[in-house]
N, C-alpha and C positions, 0 to 999 in steps of 0.2 A: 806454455803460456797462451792462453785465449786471445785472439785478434784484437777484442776492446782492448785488453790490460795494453796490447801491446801499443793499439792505437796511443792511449794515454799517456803513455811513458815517450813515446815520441814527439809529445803534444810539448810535453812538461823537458823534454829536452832544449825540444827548438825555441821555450820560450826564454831559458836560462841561455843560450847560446847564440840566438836569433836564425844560424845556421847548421845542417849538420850533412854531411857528405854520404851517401847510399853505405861506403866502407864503415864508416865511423858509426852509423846507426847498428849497421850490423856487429861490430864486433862490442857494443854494449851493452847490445839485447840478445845475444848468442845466438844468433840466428840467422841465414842465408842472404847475401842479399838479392835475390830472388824474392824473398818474402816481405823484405824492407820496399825495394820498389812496387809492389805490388800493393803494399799497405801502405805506400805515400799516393797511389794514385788510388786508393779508396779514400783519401784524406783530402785531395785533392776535387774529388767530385762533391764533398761536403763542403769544398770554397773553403777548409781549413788549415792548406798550406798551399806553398806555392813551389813546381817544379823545378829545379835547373839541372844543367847539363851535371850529372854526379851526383846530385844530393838535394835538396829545397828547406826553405825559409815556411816560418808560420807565415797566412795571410794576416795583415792586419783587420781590426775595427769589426771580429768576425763573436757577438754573443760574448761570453767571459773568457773570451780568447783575444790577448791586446800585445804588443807588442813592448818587450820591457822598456822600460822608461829612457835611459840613454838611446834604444833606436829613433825614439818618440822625437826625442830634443833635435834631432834632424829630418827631421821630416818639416816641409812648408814654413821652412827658419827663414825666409826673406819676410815673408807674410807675418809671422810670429812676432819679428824683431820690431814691425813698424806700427802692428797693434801695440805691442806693450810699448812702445817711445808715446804714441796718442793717448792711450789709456793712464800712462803714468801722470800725463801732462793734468787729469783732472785731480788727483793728491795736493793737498794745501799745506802750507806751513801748518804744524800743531794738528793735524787729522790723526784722527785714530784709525787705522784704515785693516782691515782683514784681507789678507793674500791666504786665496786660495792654494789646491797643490796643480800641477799641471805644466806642460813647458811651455802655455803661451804665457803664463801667470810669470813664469820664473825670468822669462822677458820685463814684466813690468820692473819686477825686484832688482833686475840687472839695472833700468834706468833708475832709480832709483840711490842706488850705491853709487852711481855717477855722479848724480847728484848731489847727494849727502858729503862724496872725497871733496867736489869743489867746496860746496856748504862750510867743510871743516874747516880745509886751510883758509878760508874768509875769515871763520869763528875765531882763528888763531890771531887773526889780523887785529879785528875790530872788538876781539873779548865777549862776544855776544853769543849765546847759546844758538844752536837750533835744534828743533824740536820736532819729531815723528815717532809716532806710536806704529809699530807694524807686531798685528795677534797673525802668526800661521800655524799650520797645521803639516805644511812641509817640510820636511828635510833639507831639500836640494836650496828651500828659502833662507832656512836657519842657517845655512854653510855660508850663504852667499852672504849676509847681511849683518851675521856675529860680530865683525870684526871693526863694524863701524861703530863706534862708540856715539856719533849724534844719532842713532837711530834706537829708540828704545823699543826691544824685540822682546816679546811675549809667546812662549811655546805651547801650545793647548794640551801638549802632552798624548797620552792615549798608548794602541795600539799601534807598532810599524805595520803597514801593509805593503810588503816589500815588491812589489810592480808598479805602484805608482808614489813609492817616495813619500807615503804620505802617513799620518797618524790620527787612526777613524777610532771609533767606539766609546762609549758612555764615558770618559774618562774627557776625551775633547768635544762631546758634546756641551757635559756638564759647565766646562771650562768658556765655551765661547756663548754660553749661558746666562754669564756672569759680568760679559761685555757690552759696551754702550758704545757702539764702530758709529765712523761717521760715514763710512764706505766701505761696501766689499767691493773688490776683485774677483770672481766668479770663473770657473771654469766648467765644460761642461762636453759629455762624449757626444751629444745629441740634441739640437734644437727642431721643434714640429710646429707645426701652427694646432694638429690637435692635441699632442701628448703633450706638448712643453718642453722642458729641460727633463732631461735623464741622464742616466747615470748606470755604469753597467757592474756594480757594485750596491748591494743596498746599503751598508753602513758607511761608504761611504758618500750617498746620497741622504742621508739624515743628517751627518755632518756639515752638506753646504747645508741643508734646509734651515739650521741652526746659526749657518753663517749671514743667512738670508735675514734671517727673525731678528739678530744681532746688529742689523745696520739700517741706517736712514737711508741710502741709495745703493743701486746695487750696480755694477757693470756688467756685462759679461763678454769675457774676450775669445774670441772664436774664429778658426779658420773658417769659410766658407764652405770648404768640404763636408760641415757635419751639419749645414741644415739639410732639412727634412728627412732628419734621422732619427730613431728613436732606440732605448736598450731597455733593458729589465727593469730599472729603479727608475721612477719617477721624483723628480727634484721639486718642479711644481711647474706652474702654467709659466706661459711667455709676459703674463703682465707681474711676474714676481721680478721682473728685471727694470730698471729704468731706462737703462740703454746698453746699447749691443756696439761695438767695436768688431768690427769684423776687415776684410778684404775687400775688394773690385768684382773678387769672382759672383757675390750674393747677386740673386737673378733681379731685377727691375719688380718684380708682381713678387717675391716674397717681401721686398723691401717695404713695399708699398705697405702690406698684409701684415707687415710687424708693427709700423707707423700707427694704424688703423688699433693697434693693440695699445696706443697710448707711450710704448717705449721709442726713444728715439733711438735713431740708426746714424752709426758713423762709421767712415768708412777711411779706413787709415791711406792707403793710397790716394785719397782726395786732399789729405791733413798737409 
């Protein structure tokens, strides 16, 4: 087997398992491990995985190299939890609202379900409906949100793209084509002051761009870590967003420089 193949099948291990031990590579590539450490530490000088004592992890946030979705949902979760509690806070009774996929998004959907269990048993009380429209395009959404009966949930359908939970292609395009949102939820790997919003998937960056086109106001919820970042798919400029939810971490001179772009900036640790 040729070093690439083998590079890649290591690539495509660690991103199913997030970890794999120097042994355990070796004995499922039939191959020394002599040659497995040798081609983690060529892997490693490409910033495409990360060493430890016996074995290593994929680097995260590394080109079309991402970390599966469950490691993702723990990563910067204090930060995550208190954008979506702020971001969910702007959803109205009766909004038609579009959740994005993503685990800061799947925060907002958590507060939401919170809100909707109180909503019900009131509903029980006083006989009065309530009323929310949630269109997604995730998985991890539809699991979370099914089960609430005052939430009326719409699934775009599509392709699974099975690392981020999410279902992209002409099928959920068409679908969120057909929708008149009063809000999206936005999520996004990369915000720039030149490139914009991206995305390290293209079909799934046509997907938000449709989610975009699909709504009167857009949010987008985002750790601090991914400004001035950029990836392969372009989602569209910084003025496609109306306002940004983010963290404490965003520097004082980008905040200003998004302001200056017409979207507002909120900062959930201030909320």
């Amino acid at each position: 087997m040729k070093h690439e193949e083998r590079h890649r099948q290591i690539l495509e291990l660690l991103r199913l398992n997030s970890y794999q031990s120097v042994d355990s590579l070796s004995q499922k590539l039939s191959v020394s491990e002599m040659t497995i450490r040798r081609d983690l530490a060529e892997l490693q000088q490409l910033d495409l995985v990360t060493r430890h004592f016996g074995g290593a992890s994929i680097a995260p946030e590394r080109g079309e190299m991402e970390w599966p979705y469950p490691l993702r949902a723990q990563e910067q979760m204090a930060a995550k939890r208190q954008i979506g509690k702020v971001a969910a806070s702007y959803i109205q009774e009766g909004d038609v609202v579009i959740l994005d996929g993503g685990t800061t998004v799947l925060q907002v959907a958590h507060q939401l379900l919170l809100r909707y269990q109180q909503n019900h048993h009131q509903e029980q009380q006083k006989h009065q409906p309530n009323h929310l429209t949630v269109v997604t395009n995730s998985l991890p959404n539809l699991r979370l949100l099914a089960a609430q009966r005052n939430i009326h949930l719409i699934a775009t359908g599509g392709d699974l793209h099975w690392e981020n939970q999410v279902f992209l292609g002409p099928l959920a395009v068409a679908t969120l084509r057909k929708i008149n949102a009063n809000l999206t939820i936005l999520a996004t790997t990369g915000l720039s002051l030149s490139k914009g919003l991206s995305n390290r998937n293209i079909s799934e960056a046509e997907v938000k761009r449709a989610m975009i086109e699909a709504s009167d106001r857009v949010i987008l919820v985002m750790d601090s870590s991914k400004m001035n970042k950029h990836t392969l798919a372009t989602v569209g400029p910084v003025e496609a967003i109306q306002m940004l939810v983010t963290d404490a971490g965003l520097s004082a001179d980008d905040r200003t420089a998004i302001v200056a772009r017409g979207v507002e900036v909120v900062i959930a640790n201030e909320r």
